[in-house]
C-alpha beads as a LAMMPS data file, in Angstrom:
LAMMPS data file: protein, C-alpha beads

438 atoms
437 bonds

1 atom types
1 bond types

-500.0 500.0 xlo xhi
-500.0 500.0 ylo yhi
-500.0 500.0 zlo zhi

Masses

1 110.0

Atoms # bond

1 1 1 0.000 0.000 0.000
2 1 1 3.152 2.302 1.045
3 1 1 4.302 1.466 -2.369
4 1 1 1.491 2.221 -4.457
5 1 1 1.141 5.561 -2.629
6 1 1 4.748 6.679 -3.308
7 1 1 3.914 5.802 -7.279
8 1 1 0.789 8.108 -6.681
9 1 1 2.445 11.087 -5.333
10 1 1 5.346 10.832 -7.542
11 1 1 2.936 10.812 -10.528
12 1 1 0.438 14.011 -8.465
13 1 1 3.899 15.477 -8.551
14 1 1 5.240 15.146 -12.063
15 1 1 1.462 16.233 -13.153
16 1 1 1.633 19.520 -11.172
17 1 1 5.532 20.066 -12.647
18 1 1 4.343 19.558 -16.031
19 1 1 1.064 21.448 -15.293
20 1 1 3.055 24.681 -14.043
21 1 1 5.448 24.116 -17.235
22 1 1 4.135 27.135 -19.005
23 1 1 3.369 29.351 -16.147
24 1 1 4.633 29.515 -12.494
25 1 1 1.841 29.331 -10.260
26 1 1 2.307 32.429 -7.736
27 1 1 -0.601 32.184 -5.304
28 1 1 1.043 31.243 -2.863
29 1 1 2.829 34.877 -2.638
30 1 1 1.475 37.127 0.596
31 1 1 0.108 39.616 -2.011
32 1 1 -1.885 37.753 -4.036
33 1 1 -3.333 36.000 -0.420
34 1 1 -3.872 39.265 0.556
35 1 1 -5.613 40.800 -2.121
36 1 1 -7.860 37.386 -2.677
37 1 1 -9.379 38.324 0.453
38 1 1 -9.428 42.163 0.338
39 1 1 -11.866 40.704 -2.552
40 1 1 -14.076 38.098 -1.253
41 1 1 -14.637 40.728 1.456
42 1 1 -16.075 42.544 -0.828
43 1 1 -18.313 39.771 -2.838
44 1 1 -15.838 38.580 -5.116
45 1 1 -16.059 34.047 -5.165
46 1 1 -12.935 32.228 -5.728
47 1 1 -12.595 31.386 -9.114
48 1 1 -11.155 28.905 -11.268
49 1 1 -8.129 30.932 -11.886
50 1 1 -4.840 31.726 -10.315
51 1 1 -1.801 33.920 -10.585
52 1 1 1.364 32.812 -12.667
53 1 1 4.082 34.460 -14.354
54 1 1 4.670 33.520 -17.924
55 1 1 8.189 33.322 -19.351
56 1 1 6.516 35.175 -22.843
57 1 1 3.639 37.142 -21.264
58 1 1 5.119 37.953 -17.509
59 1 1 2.576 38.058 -14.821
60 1 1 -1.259 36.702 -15.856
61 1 1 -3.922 34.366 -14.695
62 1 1 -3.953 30.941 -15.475
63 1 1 -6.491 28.517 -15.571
64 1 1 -7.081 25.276 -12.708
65 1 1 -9.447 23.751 -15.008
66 1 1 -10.317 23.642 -19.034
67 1 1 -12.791 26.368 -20.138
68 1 1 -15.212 25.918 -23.184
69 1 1 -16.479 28.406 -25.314
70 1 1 -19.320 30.753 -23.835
71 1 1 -17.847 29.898 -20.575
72 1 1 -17.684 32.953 -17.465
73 1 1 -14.295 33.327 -16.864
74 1 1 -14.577 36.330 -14.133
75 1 1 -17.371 37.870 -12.413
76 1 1 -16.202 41.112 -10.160
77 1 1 -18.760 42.774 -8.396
78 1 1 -19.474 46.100 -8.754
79 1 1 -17.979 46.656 -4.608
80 1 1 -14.515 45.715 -6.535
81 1 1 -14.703 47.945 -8.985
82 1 1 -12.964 51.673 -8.553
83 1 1 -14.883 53.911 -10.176
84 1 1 -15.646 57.924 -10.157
85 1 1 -18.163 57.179 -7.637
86 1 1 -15.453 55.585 -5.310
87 1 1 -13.782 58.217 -5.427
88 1 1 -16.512 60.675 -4.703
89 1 1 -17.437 59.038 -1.283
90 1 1 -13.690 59.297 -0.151
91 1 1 -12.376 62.489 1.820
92 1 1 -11.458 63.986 -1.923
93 1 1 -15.195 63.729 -2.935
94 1 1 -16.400 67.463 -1.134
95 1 1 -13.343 68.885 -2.526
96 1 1 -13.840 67.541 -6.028
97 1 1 -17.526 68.745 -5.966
98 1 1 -16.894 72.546 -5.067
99 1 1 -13.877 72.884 -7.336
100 1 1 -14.541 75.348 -10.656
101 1 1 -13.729 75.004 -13.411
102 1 1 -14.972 70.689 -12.533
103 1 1 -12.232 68.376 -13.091
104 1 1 -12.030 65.769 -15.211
105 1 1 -13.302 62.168 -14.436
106 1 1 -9.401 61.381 -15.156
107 1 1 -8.274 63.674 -13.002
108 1 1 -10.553 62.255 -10.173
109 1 1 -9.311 59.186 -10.731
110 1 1 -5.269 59.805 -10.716
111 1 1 -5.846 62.085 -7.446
112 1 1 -7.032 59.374 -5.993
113 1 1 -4.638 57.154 -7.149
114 1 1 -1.741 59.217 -6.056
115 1 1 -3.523 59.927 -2.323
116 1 1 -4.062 56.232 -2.316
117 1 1 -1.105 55.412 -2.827
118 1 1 0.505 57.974 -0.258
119 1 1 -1.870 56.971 2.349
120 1 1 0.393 53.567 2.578
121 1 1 -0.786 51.371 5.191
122 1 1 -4.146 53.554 5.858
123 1 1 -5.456 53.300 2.643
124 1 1 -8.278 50.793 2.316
125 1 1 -7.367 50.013 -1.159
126 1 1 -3.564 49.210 -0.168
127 1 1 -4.585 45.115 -1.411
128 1 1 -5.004 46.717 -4.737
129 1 1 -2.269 49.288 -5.144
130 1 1 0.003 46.640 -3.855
131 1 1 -0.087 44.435 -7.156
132 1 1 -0.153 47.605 -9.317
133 1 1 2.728 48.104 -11.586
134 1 1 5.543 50.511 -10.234
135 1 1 6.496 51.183 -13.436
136 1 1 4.940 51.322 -17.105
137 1 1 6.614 51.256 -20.293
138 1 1 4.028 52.856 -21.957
139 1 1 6.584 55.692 -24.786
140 1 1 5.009 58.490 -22.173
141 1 1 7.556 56.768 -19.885
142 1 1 10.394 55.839 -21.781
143 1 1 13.749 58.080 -22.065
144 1 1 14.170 60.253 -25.137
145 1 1 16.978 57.773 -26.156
146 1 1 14.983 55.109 -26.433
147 1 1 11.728 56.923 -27.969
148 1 1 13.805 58.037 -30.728
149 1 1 14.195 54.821 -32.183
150 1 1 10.511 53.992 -32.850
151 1 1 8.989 54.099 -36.243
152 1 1 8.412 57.655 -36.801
153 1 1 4.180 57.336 -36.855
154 1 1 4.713 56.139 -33.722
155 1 1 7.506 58.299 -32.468
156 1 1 5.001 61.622 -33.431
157 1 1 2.168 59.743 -31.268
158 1 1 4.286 59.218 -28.651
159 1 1 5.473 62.682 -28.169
160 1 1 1.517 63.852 -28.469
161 1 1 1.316 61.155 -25.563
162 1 1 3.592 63.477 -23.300
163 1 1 2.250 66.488 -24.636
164 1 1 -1.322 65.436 -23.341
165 1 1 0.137 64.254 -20.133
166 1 1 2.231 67.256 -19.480
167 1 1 -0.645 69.662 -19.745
168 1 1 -2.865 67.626 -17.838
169 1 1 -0.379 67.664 -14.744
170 1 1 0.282 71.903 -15.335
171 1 1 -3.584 72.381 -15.499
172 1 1 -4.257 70.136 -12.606
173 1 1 -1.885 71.751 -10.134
174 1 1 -4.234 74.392 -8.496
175 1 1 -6.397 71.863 -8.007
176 1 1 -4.105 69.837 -6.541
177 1 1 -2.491 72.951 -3.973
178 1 1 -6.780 72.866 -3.055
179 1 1 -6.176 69.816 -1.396
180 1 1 -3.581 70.960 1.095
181 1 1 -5.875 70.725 4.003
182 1 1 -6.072 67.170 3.931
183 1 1 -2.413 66.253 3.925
184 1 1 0.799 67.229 5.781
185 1 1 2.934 66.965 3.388
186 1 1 3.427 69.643 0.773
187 1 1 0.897 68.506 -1.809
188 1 1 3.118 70.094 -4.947
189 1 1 5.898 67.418 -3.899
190 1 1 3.041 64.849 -3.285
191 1 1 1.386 65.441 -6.246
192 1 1 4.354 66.126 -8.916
193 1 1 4.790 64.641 -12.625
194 1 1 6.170 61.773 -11.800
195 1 1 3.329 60.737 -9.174
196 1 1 0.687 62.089 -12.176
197 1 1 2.075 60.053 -15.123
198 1 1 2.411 56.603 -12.990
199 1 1 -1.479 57.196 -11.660
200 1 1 -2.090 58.296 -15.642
201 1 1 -0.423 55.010 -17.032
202 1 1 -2.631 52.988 -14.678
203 1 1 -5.641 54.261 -15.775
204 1 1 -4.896 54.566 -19.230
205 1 1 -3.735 50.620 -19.250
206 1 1 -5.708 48.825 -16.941
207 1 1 -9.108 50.641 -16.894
208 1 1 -12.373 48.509 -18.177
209 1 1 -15.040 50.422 -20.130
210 1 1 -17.867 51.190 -18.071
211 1 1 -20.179 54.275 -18.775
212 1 1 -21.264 56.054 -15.676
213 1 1 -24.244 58.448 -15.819
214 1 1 -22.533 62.569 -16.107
215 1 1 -22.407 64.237 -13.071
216 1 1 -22.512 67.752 -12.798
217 1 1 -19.136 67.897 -10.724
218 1 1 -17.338 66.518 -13.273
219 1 1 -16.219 68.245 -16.868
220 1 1 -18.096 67.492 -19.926
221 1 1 -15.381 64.209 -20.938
222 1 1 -16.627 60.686 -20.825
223 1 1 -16.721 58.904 -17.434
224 1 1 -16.072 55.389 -18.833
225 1 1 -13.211 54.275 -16.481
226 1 1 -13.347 51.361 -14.095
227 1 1 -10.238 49.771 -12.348
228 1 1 -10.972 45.924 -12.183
229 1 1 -8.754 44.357 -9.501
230 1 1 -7.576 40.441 -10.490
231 1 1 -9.404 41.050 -13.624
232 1 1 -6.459 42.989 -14.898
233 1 1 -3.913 40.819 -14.703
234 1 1 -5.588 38.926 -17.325
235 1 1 -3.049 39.574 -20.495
236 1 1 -4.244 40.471 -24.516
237 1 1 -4.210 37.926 -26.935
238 1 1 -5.090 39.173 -30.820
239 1 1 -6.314 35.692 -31.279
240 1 1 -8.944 35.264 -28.408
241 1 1 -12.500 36.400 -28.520
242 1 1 -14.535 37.501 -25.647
243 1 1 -17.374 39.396 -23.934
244 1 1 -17.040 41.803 -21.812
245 1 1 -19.265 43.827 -19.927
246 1 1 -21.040 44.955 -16.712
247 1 1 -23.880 43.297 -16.180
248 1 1 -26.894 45.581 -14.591
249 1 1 -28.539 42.540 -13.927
250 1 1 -25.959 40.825 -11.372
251 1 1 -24.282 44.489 -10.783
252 1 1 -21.179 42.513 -11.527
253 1 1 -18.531 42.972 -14.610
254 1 1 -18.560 39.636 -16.589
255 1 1 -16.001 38.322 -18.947
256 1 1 -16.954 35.271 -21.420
257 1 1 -14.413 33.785 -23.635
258 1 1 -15.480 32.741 -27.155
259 1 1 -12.311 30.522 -27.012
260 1 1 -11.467 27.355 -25.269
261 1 1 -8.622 27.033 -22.948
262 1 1 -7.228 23.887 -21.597
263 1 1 -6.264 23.462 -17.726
264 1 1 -3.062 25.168 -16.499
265 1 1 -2.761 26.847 -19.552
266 1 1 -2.606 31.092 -19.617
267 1 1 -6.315 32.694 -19.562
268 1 1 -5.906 35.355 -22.598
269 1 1 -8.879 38.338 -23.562
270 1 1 -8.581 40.823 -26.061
271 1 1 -8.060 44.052 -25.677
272 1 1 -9.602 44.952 -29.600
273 1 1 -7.832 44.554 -33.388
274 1 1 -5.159 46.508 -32.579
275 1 1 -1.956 46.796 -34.137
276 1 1 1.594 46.529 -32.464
277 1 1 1.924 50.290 -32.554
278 1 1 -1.047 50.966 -30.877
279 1 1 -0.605 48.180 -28.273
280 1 1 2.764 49.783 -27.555
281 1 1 1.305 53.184 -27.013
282 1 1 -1.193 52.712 -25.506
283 1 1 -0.509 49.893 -23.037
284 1 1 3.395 49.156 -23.244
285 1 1 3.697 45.841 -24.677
286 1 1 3.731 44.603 -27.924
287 1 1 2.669 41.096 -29.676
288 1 1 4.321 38.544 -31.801
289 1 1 2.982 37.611 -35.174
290 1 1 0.048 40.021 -34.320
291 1 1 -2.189 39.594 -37.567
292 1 1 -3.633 42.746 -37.067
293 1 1 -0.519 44.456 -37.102
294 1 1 0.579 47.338 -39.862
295 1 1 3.760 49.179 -40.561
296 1 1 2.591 52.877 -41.460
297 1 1 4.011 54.816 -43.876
298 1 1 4.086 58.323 -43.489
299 1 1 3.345 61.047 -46.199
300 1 1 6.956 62.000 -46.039
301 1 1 8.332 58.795 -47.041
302 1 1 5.408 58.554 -49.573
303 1 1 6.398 61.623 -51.365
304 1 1 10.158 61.276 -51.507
305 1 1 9.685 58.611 -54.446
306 1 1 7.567 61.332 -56.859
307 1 1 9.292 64.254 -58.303
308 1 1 8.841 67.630 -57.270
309 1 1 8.977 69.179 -60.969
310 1 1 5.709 67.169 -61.448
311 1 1 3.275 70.285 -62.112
312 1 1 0.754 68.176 -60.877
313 1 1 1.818 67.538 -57.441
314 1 1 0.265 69.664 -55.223
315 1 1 -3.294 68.883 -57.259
316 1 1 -2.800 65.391 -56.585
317 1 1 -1.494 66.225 -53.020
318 1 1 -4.529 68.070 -52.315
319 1 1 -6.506 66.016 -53.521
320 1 1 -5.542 62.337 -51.520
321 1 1 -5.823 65.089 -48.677
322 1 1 -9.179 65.686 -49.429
323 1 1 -10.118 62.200 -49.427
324 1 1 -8.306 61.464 -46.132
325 1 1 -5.771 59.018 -48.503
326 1 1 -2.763 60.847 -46.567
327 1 1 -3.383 58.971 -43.226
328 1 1 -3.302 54.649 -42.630
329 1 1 -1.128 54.125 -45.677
330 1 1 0.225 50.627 -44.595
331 1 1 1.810 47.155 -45.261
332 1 1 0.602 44.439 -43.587
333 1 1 1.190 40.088 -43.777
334 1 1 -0.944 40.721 -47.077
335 1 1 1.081 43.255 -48.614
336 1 1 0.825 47.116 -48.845
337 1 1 -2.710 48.011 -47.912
338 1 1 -5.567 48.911 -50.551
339 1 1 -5.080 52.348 -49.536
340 1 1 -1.660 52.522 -49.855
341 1 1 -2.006 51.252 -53.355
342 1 1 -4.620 53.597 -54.326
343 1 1 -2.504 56.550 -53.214
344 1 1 0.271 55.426 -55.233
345 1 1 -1.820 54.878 -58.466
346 1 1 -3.116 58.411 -57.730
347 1 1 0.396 59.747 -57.333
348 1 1 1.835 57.872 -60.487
349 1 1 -1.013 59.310 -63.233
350 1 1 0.758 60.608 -65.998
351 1 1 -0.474 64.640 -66.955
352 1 1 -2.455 62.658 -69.723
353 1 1 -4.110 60.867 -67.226
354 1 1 -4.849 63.159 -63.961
355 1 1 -8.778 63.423 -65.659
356 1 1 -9.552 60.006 -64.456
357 1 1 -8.343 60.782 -60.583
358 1 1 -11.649 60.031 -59.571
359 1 1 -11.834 56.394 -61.065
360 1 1 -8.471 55.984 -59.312
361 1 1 -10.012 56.700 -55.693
362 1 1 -12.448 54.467 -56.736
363 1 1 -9.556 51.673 -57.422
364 1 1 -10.241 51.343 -61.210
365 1 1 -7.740 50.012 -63.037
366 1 1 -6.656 53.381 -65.122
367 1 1 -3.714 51.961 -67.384
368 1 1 -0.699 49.397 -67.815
369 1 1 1.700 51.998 -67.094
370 1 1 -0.219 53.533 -63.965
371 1 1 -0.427 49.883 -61.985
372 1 1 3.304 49.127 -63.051
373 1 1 4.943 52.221 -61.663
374 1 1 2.384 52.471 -58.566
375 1 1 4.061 48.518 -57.795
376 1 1 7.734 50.112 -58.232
377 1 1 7.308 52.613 -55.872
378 1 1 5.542 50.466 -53.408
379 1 1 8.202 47.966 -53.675
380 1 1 11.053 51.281 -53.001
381 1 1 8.998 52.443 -50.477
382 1 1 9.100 49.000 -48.801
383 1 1 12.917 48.378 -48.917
384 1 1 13.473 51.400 -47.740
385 1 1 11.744 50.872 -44.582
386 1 1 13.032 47.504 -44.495
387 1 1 17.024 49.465 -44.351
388 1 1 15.295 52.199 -42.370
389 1 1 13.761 49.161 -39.251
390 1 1 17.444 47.179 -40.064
391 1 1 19.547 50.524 -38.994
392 1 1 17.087 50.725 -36.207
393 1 1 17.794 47.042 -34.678
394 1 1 21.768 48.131 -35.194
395 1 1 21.276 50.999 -32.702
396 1 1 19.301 49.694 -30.493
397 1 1 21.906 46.790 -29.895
398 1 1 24.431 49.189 -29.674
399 1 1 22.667 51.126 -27.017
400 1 1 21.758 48.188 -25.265
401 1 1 25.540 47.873 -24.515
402 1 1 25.779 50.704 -24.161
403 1 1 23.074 51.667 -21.502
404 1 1 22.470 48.777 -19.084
405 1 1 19.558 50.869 -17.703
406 1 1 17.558 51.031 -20.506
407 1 1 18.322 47.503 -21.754
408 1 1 14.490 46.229 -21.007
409 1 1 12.825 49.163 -22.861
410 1 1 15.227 49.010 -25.830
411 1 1 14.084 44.812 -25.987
412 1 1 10.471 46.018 -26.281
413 1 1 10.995 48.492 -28.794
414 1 1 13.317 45.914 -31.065
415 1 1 11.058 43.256 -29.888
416 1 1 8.506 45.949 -32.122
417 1 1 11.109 46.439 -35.261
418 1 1 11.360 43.464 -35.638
419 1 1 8.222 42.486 -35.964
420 1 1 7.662 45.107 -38.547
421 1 1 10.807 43.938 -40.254
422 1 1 9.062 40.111 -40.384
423 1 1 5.862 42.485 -42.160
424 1 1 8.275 44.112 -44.460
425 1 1 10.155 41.279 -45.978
426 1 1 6.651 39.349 -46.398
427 1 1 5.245 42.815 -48.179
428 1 1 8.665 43.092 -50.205
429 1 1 8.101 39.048 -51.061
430 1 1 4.528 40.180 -52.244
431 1 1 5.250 43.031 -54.672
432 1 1 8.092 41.066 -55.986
433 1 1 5.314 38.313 -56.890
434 1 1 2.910 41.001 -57.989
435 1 1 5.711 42.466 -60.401
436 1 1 6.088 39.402 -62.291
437 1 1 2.893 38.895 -62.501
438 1 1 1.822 42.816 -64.352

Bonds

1 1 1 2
2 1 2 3
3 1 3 4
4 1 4 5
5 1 5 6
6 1 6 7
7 1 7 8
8 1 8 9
9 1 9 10
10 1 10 11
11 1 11 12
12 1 12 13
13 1 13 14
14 1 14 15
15 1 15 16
16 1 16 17
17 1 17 18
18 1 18 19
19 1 19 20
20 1 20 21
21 1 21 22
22 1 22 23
23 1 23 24
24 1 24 25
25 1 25 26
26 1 26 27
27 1 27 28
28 1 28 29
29 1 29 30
30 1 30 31
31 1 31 32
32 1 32 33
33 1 33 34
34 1 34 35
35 1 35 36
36 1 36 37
37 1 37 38
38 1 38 39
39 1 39 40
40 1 40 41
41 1 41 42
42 1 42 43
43 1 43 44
44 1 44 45
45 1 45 46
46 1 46 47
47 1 47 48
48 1 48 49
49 1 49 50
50 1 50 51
51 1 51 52
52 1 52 53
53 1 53 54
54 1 54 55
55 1 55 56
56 1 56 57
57 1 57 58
58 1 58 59
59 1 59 60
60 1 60 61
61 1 61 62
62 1 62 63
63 1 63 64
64 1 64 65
65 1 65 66
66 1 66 67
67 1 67 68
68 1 68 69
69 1 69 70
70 1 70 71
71 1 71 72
72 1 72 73
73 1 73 74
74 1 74 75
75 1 75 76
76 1 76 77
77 1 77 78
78 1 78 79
79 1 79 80
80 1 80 81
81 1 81 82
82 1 82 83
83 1 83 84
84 1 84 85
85 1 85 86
86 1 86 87
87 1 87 88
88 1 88 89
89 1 89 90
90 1 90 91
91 1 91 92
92 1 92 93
93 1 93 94
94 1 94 95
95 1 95 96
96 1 96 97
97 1 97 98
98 1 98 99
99 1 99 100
100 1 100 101
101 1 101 102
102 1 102 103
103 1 103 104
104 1 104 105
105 1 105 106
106 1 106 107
107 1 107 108
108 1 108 109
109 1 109 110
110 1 110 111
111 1 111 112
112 1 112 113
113 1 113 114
114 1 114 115
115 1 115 116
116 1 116 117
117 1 117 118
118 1 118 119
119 1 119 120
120 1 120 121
121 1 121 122
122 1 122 123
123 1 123 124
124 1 124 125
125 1 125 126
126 1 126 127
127 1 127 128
128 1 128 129
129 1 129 130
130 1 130 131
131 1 131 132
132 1 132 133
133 1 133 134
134 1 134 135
135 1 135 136
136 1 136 137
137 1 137 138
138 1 138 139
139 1 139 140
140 1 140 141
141 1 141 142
142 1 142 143
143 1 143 144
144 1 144 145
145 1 145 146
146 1 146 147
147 1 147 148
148 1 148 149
149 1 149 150
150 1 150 151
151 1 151 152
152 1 152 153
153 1 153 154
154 1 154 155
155 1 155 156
156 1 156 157
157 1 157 158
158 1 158 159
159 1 159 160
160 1 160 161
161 1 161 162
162 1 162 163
163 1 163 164
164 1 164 165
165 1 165 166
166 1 166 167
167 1 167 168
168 1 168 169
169 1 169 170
170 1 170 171
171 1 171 172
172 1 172 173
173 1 173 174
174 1 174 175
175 1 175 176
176 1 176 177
177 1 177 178
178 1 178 179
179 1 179 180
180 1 180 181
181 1 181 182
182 1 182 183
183 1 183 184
184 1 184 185
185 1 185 186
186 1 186 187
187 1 187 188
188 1 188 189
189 1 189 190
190 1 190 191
191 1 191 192
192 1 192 193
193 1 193 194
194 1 194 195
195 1 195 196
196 1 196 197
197 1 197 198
198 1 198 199
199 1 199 200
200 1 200 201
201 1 201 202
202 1 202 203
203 1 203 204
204 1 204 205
205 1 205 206
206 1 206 207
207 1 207 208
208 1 208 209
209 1 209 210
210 1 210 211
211 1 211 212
212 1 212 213
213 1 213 214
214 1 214 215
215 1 215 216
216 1 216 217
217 1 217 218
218 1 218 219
219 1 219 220
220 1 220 221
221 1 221 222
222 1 222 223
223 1 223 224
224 1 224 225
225 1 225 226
226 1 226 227
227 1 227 228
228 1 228 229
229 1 229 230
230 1 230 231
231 1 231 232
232 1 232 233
233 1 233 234
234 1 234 235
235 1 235 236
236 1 236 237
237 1 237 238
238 1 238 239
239 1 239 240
240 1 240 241
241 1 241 242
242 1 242 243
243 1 243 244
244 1 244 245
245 1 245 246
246 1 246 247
247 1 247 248
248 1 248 249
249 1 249 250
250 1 250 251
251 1 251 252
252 1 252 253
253 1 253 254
254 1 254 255
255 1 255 256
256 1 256 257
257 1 257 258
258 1 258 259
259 1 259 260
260 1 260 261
261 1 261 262
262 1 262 263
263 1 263 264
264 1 264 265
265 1 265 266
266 1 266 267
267 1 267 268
268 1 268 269
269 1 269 270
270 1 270 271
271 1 271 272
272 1 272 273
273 1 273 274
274 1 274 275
275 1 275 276
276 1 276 277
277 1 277 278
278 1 278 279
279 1 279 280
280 1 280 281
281 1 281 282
282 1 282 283
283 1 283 284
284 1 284 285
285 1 285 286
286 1 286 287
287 1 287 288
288 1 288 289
289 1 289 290
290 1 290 291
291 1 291 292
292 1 292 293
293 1 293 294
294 1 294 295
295 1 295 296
296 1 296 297
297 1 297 298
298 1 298 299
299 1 299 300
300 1 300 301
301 1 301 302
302 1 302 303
303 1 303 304
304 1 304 305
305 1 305 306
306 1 306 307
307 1 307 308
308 1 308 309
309 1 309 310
310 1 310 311
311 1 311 312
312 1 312 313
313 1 313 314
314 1 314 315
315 1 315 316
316 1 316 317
317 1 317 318
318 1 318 319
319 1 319 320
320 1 320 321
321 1 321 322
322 1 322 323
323 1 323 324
324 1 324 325
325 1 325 326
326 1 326 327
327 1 327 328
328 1 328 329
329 1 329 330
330 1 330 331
331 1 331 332
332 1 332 333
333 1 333 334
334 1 334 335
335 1 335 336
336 1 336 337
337 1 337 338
338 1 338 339
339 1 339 340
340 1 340 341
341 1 341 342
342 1 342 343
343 1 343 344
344 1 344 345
345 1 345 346
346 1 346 347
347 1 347 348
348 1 348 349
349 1 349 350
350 1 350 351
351 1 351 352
352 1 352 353
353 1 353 354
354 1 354 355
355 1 355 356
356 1 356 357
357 1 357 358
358 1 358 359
359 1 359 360
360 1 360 361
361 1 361 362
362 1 362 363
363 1 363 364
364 1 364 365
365 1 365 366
366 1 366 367
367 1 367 368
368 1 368 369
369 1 369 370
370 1 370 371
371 1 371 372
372 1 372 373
373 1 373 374
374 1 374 375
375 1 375 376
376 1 376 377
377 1 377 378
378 1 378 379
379 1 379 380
380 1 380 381
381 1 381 382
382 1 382 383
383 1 383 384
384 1 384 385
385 1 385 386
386 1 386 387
387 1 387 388
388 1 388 389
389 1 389 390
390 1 390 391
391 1 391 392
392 1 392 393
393 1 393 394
394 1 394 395
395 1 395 396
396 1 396 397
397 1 397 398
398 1 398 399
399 1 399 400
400 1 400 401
401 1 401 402
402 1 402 403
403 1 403 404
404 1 404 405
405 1 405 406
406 1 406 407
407 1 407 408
408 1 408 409
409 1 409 410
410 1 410 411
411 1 411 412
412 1 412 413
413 1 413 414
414 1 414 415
415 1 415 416
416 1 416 417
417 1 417 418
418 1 418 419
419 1 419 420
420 1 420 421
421 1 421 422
422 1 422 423
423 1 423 424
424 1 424 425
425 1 425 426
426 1 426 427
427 1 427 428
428 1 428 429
429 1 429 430
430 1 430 431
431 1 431 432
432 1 432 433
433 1 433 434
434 1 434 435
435 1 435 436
436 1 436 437
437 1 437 438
């Protein structure tokens, strides 16, 4: 009987090891205990899944058993959830109220992130805050060094991104000096940039969509922010479906997945169809073989290919401006986008053929010569990025020698060029193909 028990637990054993293969289960770490039940304090039942990290993901949830399709994967009640209306019925909520001009719902929200998070021990939502990110690697965050080796669509949005943040924190400050009376400290060193773009990052990353009803101490901008604890460590996944929603019924926010998943194995939602740019910017991370993912070509690199004596250039300029053809000009696992293509043909008409611009919008075939030289200069267009992303990845592993520091931000970003490189050399593959072919 000894015997056959030893075989048992060496097999329970070798299951578990191979179960945890993947991910690392970490509930068993005081602040996952902890914030388990903070939660089921407040409503939240135990479910099925569990903290891990991920050697390709990092931290998630996995799963203890399989999940089928239509399946509830998390139900948080609404007690969980921090909302504007949290933050209202906290010590912040009568100075929030009599403030003029009202703040935003944001701003309510990163105030009371940052007080929060200052309160320390006091603060009821500690649980919470503890298994918050310290740092994000959203491009608001990153060092100038590193920014300026993004793709330069992405590199403009990212320096909007700061530009958005740093007038939010100088617009905010006399609100923040209002709420002197509740703290010691000096609030302009309690409530400085730094403090504002970690509590903006959260929020911006980690927020569910949830429209609140307007309320008249709050500015005019959409109130559609809910912090989910344990629901947001659940990672994206381009290739998972699910539903996702608060339920008015239940008063709880429910996530279904349209996907199966098998036991131990990483619990994945999606976050939309977004592309690796936009993941990066907007939530610091980015995703391999992402099929939804583009490589955008700006007008500038567009127009370097057509000549400038062309006396029709600014007509045709004006015109793909018109028609919004300046903007989303991309190559993607399919080759350069229809939109990319029609700008081109637009761009290539001869002065003999600049009549039929119209019937080139539309995509019309307009002649021999038109498709073959729109192809050429897609094709140039597309090695030149693919030199442009390959001097890119020869910086960046310079400067990750360089700059021990920065060595995890400069892995996302190359981690990002070259996955557009992989879309480039598929495009260039493509065009080649097409060329024959016309």
């Amino acid at each position: 009987m000894k015997k056959n028990r030893g075989r048992t637990g060496r097999r329970r054993r070798r299951k578990r090891l191979q179960s945890f293969m993947d991910g690392v289960n970490c509930s068993h770490k005081l602040e996952y205990i902890t914030l388990k039940k903070w939660l089921k304090d407040r409503g939240f039942e135990d479910s099925n899944l569990r903290p891990a990290e991920f050697w390709d993901t990092g931290r998630g949830l996995m799963t203890t058993k399989a999940l089928q399709a239509g399946e509830l994967v998390i139900s948080l009640p609404e007690k969980c959830l921090l909302t504007t209306g949290t933050v209202l019925t906290s010590c912040l909520g009568e100075y929030i109220k009599k403030w003029k001009p009202p703040v935003s719902p944001l701003i309510a929200l990163c105030t009371f992130l940052i007080a929060e998070k200052h309160a320390g021990e006091k603060s009821l939502w500690k649980p919470y805050l503890d298994v918050l990110p310290k740092t994000y690697t959203c491009p608001v965050c990153l060092e100038q060094d590193v920014v300026s080796l993004l793709p330069e669509p992405l590199r403009k949005k990212a320096q909007e991104q700061r530009t958005v943040v740093r007038e939010l924190y100088v617009s905010s400050k006399a609100f923040f000096s209002s709420l002197q009376p509740l703290f010691v400290e000096n609030t302009e060193a309690l409530f400085n940039y730094s403090a504002l773009e970690w509590a903006w990052c959260t929020i911006n990353t980690r927020t569910v969509y949830m429209k609140h009803s307007q309320k008249a101490c709050f500015s005019l901008e959409p109130d559609v922010y809910a912090l989910a604890p344990y629901l947001d460590l659940l990672n994206h996944s381009p290739n998972v479906q699910v539903e996702a929603a608060f339920n008015e019924q239940t008063k709880r926010y429910e996530i279904r997945t349209d996907s199966q998943c098998k036991k131990y194995e990483e619990v994945f939602i999606c976050y939309g169809p977004h592309d690796n740019q936009r993941l990066l910017l907007e939530y610091g991370f980015v995703a391999v073989d992402n099929p939804h993912s583009s490589v955008y070509v700006s007008s500038d690199t567009l127009l370097r290919y057509f000549p400038p004596l062309d006396s029709q250039r600014n007509a045709k300029l004006s015109i793909l401006k018109d028609h919004d053809f300046l903007e989303n000009l991309t190559f993607g696992w399919d080759g350069p986008s229809w939109r990319l293509l029609t700008a081109l043909k637009l761009l290539s008409l001869g002065e003999d053929e600049f009549t039929c611009w119209k019937r080139a919008l539309l995509g019309d075939v307009i002649s021999a010569r038109n498709e073959e030289r729109a192809l050429n200069v897609a094709e140039n267009i597309c090695l030149f990025l693919i030199e442009e992303t390959q001097q890119a990845l020869l910086q960046i592993s310079q400067l990750k020698r360089d700059k021990e520091n920065l060595k995890t931000n400069l892995a996302l970003v190359e981690i990002l060029r070259l996955e557009e490189l992989k879309i480039l050399q598929k495009s260039a593959e493509i065009l080649c193909n097409l060329e024959t072919a016309t």
